[in-house]
VOPAGU-2260 file (C-alpha; in pm, 1 decimal, decimal comma):
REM VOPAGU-2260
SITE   aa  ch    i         X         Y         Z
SITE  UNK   A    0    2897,6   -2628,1    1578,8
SITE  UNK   A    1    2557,8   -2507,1    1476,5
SITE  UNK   A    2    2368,6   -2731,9    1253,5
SITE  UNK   A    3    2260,4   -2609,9     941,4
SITE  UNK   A    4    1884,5   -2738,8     966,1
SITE  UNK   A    5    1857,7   -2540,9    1310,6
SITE  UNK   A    6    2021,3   -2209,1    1155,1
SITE  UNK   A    7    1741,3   -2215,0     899,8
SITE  UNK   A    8    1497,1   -2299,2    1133,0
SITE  UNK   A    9    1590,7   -2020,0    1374,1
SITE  UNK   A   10    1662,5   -1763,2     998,8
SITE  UNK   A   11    1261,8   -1851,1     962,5
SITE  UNK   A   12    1178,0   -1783,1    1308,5
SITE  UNK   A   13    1339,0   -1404,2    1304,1
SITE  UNK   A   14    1173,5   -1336,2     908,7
SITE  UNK   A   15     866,2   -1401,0    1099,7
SITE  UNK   A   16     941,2   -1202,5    1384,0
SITE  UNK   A   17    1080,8    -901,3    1216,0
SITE  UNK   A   18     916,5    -942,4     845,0
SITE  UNK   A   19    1267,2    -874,2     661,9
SITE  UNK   A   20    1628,9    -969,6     768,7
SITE  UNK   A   21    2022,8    -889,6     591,0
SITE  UNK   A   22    2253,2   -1159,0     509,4
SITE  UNK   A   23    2493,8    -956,8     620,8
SITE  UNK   A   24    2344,0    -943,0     968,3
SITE  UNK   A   25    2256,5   -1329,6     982,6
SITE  UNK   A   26    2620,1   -1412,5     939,0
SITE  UNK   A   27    2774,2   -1228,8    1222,7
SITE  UNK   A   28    2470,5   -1340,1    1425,6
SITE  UNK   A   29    2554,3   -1718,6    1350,6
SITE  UNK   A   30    2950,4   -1645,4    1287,3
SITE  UNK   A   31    2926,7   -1822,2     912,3
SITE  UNK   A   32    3009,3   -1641,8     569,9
SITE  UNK   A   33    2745,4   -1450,4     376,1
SITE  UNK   A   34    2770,6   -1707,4     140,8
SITE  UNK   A   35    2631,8   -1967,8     355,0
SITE  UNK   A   36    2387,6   -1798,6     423,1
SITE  UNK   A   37    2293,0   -1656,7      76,8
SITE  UNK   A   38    2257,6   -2072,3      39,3
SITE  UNK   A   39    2004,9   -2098,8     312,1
SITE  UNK   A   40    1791,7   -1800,3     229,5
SITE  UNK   A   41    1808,1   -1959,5    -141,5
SITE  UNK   A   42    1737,2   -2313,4      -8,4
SITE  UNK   A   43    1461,7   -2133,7     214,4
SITE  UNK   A   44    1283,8   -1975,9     -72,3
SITE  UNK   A   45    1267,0   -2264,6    -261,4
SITE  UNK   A   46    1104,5   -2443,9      -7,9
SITE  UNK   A   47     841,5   -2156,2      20,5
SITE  UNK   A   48     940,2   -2001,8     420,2
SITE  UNK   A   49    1054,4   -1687,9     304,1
SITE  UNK   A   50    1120,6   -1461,7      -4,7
SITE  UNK   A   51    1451,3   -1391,5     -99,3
SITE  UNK   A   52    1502,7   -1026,1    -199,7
SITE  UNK   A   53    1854,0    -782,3    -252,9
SITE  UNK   A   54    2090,0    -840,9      29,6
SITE  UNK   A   55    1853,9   -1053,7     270,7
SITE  UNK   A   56    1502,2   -1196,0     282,5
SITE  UNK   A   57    1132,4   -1094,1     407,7
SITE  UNK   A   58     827,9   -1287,9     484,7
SITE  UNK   A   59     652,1   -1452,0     217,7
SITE  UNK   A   60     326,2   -1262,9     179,5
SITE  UNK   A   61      30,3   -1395,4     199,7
SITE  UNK   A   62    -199,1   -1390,5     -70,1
SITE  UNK   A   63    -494,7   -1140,0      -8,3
SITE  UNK   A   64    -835,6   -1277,2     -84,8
SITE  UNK   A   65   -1019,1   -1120,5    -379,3
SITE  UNK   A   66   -1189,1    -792,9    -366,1
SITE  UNK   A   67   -1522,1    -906,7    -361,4
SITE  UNK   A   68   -1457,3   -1089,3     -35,7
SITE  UNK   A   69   -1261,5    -809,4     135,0
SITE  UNK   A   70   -1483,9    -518,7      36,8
SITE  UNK   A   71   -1756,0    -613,1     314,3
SITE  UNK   A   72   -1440,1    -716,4     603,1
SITE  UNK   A   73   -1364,5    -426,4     859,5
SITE  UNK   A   74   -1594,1    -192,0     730,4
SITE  UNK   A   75   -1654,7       4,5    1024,4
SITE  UNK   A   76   -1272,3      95,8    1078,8
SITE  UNK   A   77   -1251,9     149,9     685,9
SITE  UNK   A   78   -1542,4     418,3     712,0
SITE  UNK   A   79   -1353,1     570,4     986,3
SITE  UNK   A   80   -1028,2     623,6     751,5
SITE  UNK   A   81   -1282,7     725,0     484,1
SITE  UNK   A   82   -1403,7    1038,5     645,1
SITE  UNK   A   83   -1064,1    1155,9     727,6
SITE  UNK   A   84    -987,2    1068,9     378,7
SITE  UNK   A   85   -1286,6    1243,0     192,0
SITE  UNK   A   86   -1168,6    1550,2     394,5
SITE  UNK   A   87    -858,2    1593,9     147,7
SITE  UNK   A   88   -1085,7    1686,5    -147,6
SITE  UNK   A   89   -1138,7    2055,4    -152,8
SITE  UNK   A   90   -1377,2    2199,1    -398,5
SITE  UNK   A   91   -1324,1    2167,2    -781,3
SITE  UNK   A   92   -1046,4    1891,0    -801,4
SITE  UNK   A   93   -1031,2    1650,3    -987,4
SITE  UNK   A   94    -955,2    1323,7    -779,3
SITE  UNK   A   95    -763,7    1014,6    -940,2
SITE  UNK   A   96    -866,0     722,1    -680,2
SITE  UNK   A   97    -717,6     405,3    -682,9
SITE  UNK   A   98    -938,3      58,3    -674,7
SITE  UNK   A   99    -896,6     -56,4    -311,3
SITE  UNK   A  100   -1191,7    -144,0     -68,3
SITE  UNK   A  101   -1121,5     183,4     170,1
SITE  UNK   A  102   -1118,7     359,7    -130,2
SITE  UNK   A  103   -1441,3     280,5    -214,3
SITE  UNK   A  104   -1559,1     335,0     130,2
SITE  UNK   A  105   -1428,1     716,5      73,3
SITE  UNK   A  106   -1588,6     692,4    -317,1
SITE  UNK   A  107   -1930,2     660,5    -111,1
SITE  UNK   A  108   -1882,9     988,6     104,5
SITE  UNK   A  109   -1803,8    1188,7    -189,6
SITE  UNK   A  110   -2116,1    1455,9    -266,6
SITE  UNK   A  111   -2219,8    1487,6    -625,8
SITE  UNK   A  112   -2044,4    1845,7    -740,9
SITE  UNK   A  113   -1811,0    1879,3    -503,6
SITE  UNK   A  114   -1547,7    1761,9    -716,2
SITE  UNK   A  115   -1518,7    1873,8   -1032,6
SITE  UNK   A  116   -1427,0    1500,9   -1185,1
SITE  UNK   A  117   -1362,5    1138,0   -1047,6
SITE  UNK   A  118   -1071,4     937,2   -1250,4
SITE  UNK   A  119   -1045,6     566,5   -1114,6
SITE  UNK   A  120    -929,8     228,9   -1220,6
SITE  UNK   A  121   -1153,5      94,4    -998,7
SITE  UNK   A  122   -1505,4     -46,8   -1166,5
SITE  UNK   A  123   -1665,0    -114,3    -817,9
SITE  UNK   A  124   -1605,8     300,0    -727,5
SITE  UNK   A  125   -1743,9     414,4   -1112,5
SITE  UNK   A  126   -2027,4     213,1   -1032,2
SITE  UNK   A  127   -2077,4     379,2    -675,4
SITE  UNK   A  128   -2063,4     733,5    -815,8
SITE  UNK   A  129   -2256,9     645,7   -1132,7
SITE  UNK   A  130   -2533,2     876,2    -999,7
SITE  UNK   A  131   -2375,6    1185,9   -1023,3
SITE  UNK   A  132   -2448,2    1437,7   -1235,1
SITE  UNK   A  133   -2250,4    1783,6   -1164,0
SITE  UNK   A  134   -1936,5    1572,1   -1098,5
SITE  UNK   A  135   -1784,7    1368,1   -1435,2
SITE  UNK   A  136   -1704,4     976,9   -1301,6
SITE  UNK   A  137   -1401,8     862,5   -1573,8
SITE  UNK   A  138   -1293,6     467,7   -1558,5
SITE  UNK   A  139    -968,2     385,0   -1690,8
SITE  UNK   A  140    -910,2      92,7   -1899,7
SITE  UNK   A  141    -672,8    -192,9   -1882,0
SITE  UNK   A  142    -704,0    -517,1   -1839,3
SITE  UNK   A  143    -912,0    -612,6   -1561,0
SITE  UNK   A  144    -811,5    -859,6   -1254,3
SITE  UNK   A  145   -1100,6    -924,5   -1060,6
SITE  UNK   A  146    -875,0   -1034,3    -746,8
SITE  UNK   A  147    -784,0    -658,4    -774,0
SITE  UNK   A  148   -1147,8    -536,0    -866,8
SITE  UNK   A  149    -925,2    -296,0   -1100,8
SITE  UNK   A  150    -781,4    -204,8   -1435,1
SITE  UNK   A  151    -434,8    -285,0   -1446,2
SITE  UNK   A  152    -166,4    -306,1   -1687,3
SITE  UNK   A  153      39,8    -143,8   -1957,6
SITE  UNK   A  154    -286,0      74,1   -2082,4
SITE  UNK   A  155    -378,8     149,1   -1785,3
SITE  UNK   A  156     -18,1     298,3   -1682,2
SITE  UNK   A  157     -51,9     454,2   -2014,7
SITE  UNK   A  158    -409,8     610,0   -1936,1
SITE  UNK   A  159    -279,9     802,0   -1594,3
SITE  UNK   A  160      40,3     947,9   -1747,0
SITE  UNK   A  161    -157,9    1158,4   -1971,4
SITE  UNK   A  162    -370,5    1264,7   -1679,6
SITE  UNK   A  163    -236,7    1567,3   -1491,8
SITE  UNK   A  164    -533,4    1572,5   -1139,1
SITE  UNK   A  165    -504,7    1770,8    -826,0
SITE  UNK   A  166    -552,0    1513,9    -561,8
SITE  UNK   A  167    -446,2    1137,6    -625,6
SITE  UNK   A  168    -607,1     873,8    -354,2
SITE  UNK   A  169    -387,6     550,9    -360,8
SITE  UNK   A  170    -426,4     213,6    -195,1
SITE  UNK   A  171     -96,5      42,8     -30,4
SITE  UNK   A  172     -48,0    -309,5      58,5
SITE  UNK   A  173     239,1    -172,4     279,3
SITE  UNK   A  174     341,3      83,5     457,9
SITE  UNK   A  175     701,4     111,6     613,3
SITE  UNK   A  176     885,5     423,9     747,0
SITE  UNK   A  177    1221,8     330,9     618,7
SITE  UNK   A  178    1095,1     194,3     269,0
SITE  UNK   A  179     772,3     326,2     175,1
SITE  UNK   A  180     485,3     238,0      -5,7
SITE  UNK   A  181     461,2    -137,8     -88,2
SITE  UNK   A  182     219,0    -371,8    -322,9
SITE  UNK   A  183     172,0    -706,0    -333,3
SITE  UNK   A  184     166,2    -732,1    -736,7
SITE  UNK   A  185     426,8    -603,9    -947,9
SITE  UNK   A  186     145,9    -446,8   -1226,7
SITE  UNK   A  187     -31,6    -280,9    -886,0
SITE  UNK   A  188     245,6    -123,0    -798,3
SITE  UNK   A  189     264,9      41,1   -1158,3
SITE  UNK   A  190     -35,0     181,4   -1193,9
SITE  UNK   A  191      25,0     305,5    -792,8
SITE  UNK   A  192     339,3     489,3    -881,1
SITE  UNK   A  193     185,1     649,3   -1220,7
SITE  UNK   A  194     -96,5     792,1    -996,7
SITE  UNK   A  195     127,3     953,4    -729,8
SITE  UNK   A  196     334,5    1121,5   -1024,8
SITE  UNK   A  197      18,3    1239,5   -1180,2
SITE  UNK   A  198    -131,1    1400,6    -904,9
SITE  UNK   A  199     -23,4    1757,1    -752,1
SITE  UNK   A  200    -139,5    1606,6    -406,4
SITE  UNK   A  201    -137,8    1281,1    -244,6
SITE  UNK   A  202    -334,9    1095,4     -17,4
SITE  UNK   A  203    -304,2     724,4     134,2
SITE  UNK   A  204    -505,3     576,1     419,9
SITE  UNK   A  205    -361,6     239,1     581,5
SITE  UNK   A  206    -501,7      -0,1     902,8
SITE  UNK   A  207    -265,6    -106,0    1130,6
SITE  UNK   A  208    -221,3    -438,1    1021,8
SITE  UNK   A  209     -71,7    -317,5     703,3
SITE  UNK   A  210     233,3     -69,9     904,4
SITE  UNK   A  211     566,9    -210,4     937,2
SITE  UNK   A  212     487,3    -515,7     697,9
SITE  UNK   A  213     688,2    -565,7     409,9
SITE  UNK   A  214     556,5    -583,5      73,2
SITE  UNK   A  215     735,6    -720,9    -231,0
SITE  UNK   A  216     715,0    -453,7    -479,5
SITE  UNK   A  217     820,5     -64,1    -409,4
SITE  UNK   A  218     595,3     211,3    -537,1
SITE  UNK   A  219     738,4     488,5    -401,0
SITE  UNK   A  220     907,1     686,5     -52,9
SITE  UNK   A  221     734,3     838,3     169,3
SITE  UNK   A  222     872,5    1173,1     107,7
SITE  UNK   A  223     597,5    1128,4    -222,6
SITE  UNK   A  224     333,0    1119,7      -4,9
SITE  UNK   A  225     153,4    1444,8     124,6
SITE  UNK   A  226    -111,9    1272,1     398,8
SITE  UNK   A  227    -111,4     949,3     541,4
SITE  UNK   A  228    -384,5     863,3     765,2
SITE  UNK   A  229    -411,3     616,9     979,0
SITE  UNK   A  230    -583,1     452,4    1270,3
SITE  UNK   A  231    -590,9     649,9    1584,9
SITE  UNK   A  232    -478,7     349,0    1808,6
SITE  UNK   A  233    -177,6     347,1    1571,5
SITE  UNK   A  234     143,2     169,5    1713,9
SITE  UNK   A  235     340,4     434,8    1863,1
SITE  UNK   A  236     696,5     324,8    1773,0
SITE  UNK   A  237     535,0     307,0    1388,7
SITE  UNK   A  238     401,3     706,7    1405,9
SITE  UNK   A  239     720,1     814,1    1602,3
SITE  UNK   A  240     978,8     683,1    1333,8
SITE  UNK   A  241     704,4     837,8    1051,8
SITE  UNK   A  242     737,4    1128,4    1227,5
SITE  UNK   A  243    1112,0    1137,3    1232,7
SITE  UNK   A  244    1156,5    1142,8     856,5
SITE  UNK   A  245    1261,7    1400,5     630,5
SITE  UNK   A  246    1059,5    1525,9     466,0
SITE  UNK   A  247     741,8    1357,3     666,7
SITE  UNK   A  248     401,4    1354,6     533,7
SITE  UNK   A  249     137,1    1467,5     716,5
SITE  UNK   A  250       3,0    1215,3     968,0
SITE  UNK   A  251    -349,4    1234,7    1059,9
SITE  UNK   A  252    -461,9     962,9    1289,9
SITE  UNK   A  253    -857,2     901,7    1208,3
SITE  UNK   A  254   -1107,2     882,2    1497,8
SITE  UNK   A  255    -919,3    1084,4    1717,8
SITE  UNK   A  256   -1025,4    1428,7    1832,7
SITE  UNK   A  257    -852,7    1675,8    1652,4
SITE  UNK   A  258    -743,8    1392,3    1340,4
């Protein structure tokens, strides 16, 4: 018989692996009873290897550094996303853009009067546009988290659902063809989900290293989601099950000819 240290061991070993797993699954795998393992995935969260979640577990995520020491990191492939990005605005919107450090990357390649008005919960992107003239730059308030470089919160949420914008530009933590859009933080993934109902449009850019991993907090399918752009050396088993869906966003893959 199977010892119950080396089932846990080997439960940890596929959550890393795969990033999520089903109690259901794990049982027939290692012929015991759901509630045996509902113990170890308990037993396993407690001891910080995993996070527990409806009907399974999924990798503990790590926590991101703050946004003043991400903004600078991978700048060249955020730019990249950025252009493709900056490409959704057409002339007179008005853009809600969510705090994020690609966002702010697209923030920059906005031209003064293109748009007709920039709404953001972002004080880093307010501050980049804070030259223009012909196009209004609103911040949102909220209480501000400087690991998020953003307003968050109850006002915040508050803020967006009286807004009613053409284009909405949202950061994701996550991005998973089966579940959606995913955040890190439960108050993120709020203010996330208020901006994609506000918007008539929607936009996300993600890098690779954020497809396929699981996030703790939902903000919304991708059937919400109008364009999703991603890196052009994207994996292809990711695009083709994006691709599969129904309804699918648009996928645009930035850098590559044609994107």
């Amino acid at each position: 018989m199977q010892l119950a240290e080396e089932r846990r061991q080997q439960i940890v070993d596929t959550v890393e692996r795969q990033g999520k797993v089903m109690a259901a699954e794990l049982a027939l795998r290692f012929h015991t009873s759901e509630d045996t393992i509902r113990r170890d995935l308990r037993d396993l969260d407690a001891a910080g290897l995993l996070r527990r979640v409806h009907g399974g577990a999924m990798r503990r995520t790590r926590a991101e550094p703050a946004f003043s020491q991400r903004a600078d990191a991978d700048a060249a492939r955020k730019g990249v996303l950025a252009r493709v990005l900056a490409e959704s605005v057409q002339p007179g919107d008005t853009v809600l853009v969510d705090a994020g450090t690609t966002n702010l990357a697209f923030a920059r390649l906005l031209e003064d009067g293109h748009a007709a008005a920039v709404v953001t919960n972002s004080l880093q992107i307010a501050l980049a546009l804070g030259h223009f003239r012909a196009t209004r730059v609103i911040l949102l308030g909220g209480l501000v988290s400087g690991h998020a470089g953003a307003a968050l919160g109850a006002h915040t949420v508050a803020e967006i659902r009286r807004l009613r914008v053409n284009l909405a530009v949202v950061g994701a933590c996550s991005v998973e063809a089966d579940r959606g859009l995913g955040a890190s933080d439960a108050e993120e993934a709020a203010v996330k989900a208020a901006m994609l109902a506000a918007a008539s449009r929607r936009a996300v850019a993600v890098l690779n290293e954020r497809l396929e991993a699981p996030a703790p907090f939902l903000v919304a399918p991708l059937a919400e989601i109008d364009r999703l752009v991603l890196e052009a050396d994207a994996p292809a088993d990711v695009l083709a099950r994006l691709r599969r869906l129904d309804p699918a966003p648009e996928v645009l893959l930035a850098g590559r000819a044609g994107a």
